[in-house]
FIDREN-333150 format. One line per field, with one value per residue (C-alpha): residue number from 1; residue in three letters; z, y, x. Coordinates in Angstrom, 1 decimal. Each point is the difference from the previous one (the first is absolute). Layout:
N
num = NUM; ... $
residu = ala; ... $
up = Z; ... $
north = Y; ... $
east = X; ... $
% end
This chain:
344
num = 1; 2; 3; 4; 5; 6; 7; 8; 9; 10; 11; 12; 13; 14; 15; 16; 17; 18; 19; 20; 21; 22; 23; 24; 25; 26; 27; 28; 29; 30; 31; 32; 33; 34; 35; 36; 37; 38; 39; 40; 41; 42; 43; 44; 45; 46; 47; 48; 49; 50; 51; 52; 53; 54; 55; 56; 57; 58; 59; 60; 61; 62; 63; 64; 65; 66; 67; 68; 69; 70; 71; 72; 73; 74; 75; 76; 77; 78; 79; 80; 81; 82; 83; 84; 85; 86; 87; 88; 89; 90; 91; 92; 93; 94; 95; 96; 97; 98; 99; 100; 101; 102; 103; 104; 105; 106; 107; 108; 109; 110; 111; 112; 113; 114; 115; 116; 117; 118; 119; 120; 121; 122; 123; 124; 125; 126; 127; 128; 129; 130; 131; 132; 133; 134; 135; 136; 137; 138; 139; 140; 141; 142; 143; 144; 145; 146; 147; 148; 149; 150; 151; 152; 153; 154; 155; 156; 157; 158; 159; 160; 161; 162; 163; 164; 165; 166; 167; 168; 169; 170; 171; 172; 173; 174; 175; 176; 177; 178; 179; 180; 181; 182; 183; 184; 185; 186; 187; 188; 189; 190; 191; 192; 193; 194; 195; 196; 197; 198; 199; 200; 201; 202; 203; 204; 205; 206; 207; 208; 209; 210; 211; 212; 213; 214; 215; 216; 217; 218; 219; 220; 221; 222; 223; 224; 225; 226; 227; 228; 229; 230; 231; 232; 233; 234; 235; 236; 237; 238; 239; 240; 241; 242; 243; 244; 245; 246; 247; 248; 249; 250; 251; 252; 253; 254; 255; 256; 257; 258; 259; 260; 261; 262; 263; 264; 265; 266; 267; 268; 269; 270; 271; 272; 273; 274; 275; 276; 277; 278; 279; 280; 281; 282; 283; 284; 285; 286; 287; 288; 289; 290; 291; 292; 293; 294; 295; 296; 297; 298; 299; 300; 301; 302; 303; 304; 305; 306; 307; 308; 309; 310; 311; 312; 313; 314; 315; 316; 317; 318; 319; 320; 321; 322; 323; 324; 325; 326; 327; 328; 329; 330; 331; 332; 333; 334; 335; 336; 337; 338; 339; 340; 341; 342; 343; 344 $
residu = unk; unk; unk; unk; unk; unk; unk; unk; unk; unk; unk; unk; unk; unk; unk; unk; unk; unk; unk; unk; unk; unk; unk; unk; unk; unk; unk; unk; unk; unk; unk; unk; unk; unk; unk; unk; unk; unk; unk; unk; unk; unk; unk; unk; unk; unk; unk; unk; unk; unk; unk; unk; unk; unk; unk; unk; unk; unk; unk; unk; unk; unk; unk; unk; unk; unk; unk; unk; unk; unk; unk; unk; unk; unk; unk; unk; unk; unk; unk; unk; unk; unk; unk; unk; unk; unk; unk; unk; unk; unk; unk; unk; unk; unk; unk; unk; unk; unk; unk; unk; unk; unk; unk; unk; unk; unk; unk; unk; unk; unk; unk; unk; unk; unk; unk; unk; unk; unk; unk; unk; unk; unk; unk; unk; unk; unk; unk; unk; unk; unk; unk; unk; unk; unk; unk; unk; unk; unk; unk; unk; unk; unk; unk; unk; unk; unk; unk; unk; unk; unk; unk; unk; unk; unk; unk; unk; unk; unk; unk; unk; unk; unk; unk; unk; unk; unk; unk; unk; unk; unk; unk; unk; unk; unk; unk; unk; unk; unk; unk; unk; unk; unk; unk; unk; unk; unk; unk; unk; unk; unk; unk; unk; unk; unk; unk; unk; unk; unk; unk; unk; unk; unk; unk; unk; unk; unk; unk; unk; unk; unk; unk; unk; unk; unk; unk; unk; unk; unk; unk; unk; unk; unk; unk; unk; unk; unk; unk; unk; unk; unk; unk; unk; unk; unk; unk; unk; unk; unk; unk; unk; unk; unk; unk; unk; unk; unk; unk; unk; unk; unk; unk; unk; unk; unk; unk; unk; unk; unk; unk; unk; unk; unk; unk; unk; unk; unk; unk; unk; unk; unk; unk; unk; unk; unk; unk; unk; unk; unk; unk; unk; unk; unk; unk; unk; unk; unk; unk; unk; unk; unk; unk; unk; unk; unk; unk; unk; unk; unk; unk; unk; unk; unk; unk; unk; unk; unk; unk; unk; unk; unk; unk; unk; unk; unk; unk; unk; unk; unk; unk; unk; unk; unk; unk; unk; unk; unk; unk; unk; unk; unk; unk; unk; unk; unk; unk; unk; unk; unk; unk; unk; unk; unk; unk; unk $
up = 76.9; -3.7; 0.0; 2.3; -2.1; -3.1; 1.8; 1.3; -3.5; -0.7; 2.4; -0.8; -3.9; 0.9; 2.1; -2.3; -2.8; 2.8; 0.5; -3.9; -0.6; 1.9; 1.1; -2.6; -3.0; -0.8; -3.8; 0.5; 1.1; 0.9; 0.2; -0.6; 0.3; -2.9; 1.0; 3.4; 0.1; -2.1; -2.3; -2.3; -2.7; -2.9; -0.1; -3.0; -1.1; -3.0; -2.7; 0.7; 4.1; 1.4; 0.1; 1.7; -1.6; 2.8; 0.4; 3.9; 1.6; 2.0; 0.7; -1.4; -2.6; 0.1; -1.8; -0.7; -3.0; -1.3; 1.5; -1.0; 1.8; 0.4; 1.3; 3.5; 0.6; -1.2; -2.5; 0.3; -3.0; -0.9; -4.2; 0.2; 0.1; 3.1; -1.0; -0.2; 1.3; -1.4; 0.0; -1.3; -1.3; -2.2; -1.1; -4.2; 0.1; -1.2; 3.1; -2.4; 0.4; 2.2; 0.2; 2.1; 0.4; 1.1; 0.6; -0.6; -3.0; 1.3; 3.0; 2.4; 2.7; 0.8; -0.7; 3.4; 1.6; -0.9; 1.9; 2.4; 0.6; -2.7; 2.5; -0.7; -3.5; -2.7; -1.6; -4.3; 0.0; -3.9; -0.2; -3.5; -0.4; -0.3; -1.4; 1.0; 0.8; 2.8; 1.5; -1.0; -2.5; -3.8; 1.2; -2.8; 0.7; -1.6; 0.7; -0.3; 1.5; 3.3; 0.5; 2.3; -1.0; 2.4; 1.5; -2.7; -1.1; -2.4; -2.0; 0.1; -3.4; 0.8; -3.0; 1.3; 3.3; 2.1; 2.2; 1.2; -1.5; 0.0; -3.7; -1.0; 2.4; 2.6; 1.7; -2.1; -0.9; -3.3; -1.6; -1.6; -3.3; 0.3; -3.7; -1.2; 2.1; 0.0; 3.0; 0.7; 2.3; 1.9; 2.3; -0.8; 3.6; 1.5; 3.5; 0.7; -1.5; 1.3; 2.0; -3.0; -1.0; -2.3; 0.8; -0.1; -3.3; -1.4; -0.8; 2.8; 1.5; 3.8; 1.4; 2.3; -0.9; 1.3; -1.9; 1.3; -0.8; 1.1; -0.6; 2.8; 0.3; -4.1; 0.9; 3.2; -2.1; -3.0; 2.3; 2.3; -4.0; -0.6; 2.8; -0.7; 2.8; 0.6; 2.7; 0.7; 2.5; -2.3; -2.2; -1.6; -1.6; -3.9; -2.6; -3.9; -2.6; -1.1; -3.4; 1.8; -1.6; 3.5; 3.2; 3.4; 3.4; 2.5; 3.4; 1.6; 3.7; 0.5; 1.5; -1.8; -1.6; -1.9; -1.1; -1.9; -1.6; -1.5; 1.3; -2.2; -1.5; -0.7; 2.0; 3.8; 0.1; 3.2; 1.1; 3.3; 1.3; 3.2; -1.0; 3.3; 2.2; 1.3; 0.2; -3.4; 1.7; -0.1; -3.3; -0.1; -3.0; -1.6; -2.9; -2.2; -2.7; -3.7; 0.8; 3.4; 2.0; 2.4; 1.8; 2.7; 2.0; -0.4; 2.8; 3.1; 1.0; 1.8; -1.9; -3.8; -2.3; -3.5; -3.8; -0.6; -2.2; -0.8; -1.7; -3.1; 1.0; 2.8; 2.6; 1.7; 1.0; 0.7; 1.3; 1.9; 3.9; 3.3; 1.7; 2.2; 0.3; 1.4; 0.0; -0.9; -3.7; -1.3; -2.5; -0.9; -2.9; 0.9; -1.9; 0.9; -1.3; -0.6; 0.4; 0.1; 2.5; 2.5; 3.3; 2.0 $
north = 90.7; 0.0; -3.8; 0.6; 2.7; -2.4; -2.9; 2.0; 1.4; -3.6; -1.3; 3.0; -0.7; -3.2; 1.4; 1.6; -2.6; -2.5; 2.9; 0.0; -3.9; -2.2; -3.5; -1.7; 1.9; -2.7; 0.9; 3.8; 0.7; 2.9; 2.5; 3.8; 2.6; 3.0; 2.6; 1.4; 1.6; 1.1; -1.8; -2.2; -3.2; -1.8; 0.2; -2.0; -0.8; 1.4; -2.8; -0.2; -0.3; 3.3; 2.7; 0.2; 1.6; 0.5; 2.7; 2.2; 2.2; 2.1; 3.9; 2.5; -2.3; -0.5; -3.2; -2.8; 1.2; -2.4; -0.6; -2.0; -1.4; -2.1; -3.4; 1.1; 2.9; 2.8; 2.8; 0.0; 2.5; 1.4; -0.6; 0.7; 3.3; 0.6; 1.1; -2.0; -3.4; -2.9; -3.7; -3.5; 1.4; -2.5; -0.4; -0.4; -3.2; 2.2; 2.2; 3.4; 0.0; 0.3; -0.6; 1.3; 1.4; 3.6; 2.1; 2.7; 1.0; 1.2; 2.3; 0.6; -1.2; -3.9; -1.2; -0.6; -3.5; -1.8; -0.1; -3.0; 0.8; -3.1; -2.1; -0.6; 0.5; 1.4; 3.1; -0.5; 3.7; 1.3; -1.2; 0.8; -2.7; 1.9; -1.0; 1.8; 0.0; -1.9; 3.7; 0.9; 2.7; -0.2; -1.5; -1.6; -0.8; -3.4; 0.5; 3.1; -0.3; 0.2; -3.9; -1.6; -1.3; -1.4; -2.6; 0.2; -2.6; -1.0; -2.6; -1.5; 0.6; 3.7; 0.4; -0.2; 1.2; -2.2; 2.3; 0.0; 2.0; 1.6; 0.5; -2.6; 0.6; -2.8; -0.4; -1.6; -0.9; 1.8; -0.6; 3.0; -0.6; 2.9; -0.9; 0.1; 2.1; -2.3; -0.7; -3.8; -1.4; -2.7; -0.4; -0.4; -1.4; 2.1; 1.3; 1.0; -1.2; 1.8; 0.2; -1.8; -0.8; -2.1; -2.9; 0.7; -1.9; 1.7; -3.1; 0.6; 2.7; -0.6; 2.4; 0.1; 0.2; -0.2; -1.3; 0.4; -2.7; 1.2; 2.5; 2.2; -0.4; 1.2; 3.0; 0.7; 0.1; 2.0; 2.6; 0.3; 0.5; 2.8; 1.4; -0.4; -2.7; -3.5; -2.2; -2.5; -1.9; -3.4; -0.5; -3.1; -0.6; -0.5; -1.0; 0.2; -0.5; 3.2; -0.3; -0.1; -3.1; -1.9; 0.8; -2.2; 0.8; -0.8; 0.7; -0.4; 1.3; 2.2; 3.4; 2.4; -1.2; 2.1; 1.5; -3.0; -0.1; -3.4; -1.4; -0.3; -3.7; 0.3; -2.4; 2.2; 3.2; 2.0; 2.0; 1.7; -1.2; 0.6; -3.6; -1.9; 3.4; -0.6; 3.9; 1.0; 2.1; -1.7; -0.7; -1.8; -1.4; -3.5; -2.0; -2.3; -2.0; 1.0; -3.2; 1.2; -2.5; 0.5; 2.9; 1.3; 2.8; 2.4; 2.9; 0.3; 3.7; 0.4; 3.2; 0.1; -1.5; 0.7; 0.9; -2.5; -0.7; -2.4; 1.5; -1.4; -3.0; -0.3; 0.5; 3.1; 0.7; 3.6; 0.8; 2.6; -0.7; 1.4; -1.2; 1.6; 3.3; 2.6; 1.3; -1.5; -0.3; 0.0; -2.2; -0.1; -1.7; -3.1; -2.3; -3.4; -2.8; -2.7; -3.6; -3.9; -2.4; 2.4; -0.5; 3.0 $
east = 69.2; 0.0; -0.6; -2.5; -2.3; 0.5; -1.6; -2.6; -0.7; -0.1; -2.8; -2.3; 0.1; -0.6; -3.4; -0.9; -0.2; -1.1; -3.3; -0.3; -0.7; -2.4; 1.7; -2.5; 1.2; 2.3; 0.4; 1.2; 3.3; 2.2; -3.3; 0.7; -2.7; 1.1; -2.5; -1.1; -3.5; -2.5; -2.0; 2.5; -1.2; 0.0; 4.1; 1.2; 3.4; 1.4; 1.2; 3.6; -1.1; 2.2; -3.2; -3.2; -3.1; -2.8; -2.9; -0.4; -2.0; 2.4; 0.8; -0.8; -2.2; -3.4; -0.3; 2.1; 2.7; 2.7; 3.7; 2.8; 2.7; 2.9; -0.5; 1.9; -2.8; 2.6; 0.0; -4.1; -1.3; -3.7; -0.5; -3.5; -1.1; -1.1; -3.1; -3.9; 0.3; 2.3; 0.2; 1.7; 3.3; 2.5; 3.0; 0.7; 2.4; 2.7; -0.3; -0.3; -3.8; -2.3; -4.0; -2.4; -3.2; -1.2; -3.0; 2.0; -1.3; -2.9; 1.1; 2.4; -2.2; -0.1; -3.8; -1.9; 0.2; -2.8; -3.2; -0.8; -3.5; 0.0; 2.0; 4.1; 0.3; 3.1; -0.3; 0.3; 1.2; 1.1; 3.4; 2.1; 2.8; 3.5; 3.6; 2.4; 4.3; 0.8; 1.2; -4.2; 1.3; -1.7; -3.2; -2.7; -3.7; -0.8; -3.6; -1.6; -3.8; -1.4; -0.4; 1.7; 3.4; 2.1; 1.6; 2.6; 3.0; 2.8; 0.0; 3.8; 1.0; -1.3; -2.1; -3.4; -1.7; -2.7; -2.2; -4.0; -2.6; -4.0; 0.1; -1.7; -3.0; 1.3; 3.7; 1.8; 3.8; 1.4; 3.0; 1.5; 2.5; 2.8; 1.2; -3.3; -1.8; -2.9; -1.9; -1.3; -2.8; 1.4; -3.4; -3.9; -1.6; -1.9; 1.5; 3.4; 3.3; 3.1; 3.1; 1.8; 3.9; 1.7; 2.2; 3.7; 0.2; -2.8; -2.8; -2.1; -2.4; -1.1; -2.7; -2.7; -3.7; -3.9; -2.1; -3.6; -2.6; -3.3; -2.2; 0.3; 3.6; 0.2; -2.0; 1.9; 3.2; -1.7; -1.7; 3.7; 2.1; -2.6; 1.2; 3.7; 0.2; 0.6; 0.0; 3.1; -1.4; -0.3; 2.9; 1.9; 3.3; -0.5; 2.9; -0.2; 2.5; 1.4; -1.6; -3.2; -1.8; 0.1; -1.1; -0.4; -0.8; 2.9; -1.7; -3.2; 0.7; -2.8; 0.9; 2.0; 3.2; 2.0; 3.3; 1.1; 3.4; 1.5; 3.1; 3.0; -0.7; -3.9; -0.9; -1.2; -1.6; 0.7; -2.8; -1.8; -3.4; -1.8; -2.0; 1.4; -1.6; -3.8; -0.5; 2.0; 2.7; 3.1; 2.0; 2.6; 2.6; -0.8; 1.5; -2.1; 0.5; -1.5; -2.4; -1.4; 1.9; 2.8; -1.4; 2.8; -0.1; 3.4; -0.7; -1.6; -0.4; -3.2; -1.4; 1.0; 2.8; -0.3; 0.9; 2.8; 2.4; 2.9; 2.8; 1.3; 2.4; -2.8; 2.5; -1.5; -3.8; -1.1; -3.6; -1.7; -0.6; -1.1; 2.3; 2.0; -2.3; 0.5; -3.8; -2.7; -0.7; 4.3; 0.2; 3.7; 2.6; 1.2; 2.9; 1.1; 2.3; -2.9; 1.7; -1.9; 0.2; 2.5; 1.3; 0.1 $
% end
């Protein structure tokens, strides 16, 4: 009988990793989902690969606040303070530190979602950009206005901070010097520049950005910043050095593509894109290659996959997904061995 539970434990892991991974996602292996309900993204390794940090909406909060983890889903802890709304926590690359970014500040209350009587648009609400223990004791504001400042990052030497910005009248990426305390413009094209992280290494930045060319789609994105909005229907993947001076467009998909992170190597960027959907709903994960070619499709969920990222020997891939739902709207932690060229 024992024999018999074990194989029947067995077969219904088995399912269930079977109900996780579509038969086309040839690169992921050995799926496991680490959270179950709610709201849960943007989980991104820690430097040395064993912790998770990852923002969720779940009870009894209002608003997403930030969460770590270990890599297996256990020993799940709130550092934020569960208070305002929160976003894009990360890791210090010596694991003491962590980075995120908090309304907070302002109120215990999370600021209202934002208003789609101007279509489907993001809210710019007035994030302050916190460093804190990884535990969330002894936090520090690095920014200390009521722009938006988010979408924060390490560098990997751990002395500077990458993260998006309104001061500067426009979204823009600014590179914040933690031995210096000096703040640096990275961007200067008008439209939006965001969602950036270095390379593992350090000598690259990859992001996403719009850029718009006419004159009605400048004053569309003017008139939706005075707001404290912006629209994320038409992004592309950009790359610069990490010293700034050089810049290149990687992608021209149309549709929105975002969430880029660079593979270990520099060569791909992984990323999710709802480019290959006629009515913009489905996003799935692709990898490209720093020169636009090579385009290959990773994932295959039919509702959202999302916010990627390799870990540092590039081993492991963790990303946000719908799949396997319970209700409609989950979006859940997933974490895969990611492998070339495999057999299943």
């Amino acid at each position: 009988m024992h024999g018999v539970i074990l194989y029947a434990m067995r077969d219904y892991r088995m399912e269930q990793k079977e109900m996780l991974r579509d038969p086309r996602e040839r690169y992921l292996r050995n799926i496991r989902q680490l959270t179950f309900g709610g709201e849960n993204a943007e989980a991104y390794f820690s430097f040395d690969g064993k912790k998770l940090i990852f923002q969720s909406t779940r009870p009894p909060f209002k608003a997403d606040q930030i969460f770590t983890m270990n890599i297996d889903g256990s020993e799940v802890r709130l550092v934020s303070t569960g208070k305002g709304r929160c976003t894009c926590g990360f890791w210090s690359p010596d694991g003491k530190k962590i980075l995120y970014s908090s309304t907070d500040w302002m109120g215990d209350e999370p600021p209202p979602p934002p208003d789609r009587s101007h279509g489907y648009v993001w809210g710019l609400f007035p994030y302050r950009l916190y460093i804190a223990n990884a535990d969330g004791s002894n936090r520090i504001a690095i920014t200390e206005d009521d722009h938006y400042n988010a979408e924060g990052s390490f560098h990997p030497k751990g002395d500077r901070i990458l993260f998006t910005t309104t001061r500067y009248g426009n979204l823009d990426l600014c590179e914040y010097n933690l031995r210096t305390r000096q703040f640096r413009r990275l961007t200067d094209e008008i439209g939006y520049n965001g969602g950036a992280f270095y390379s593992w290494d350090g000598k690259y930045i990859v992001y996403r950005a719009y850029h718009p060319k006419t004159k009605e789609e400048i004053e569309e994105f003017q008139q939706l910043l005075k707001r404290r909005l912006v629209r994320p229907s038409k992004l592309e993947l950009w790359v610069m050095t990490a010293d700034g001076k050089r810049k290149w467009q990687v992608s021209r998909l149309g549709g929105a593509n975002f969430a880029p992170f660079m593979r270990p190597g520099n060569r791909q960027i992984i990323f999710s894109s709802n480019h290959h959907d006629p009515r913009g709903r489905e996003f799935d994960l692709f990898l490209i290659n720093l020169d636009g070619t090579g385009l290959t499709r990773i994932t295959y969920t039919p509702e959202f996959d999302g916010f990627p990222m390799f870990s540092r020997d590039g081993k492991q891939l963790v990303w946000a997904s719908n799949r396997n739902a319970k209700v409609r709207g989950e979006t859940n932690i997933f974490i895969a061995d990611f492998v070339e060229n495999s057999l299943f």
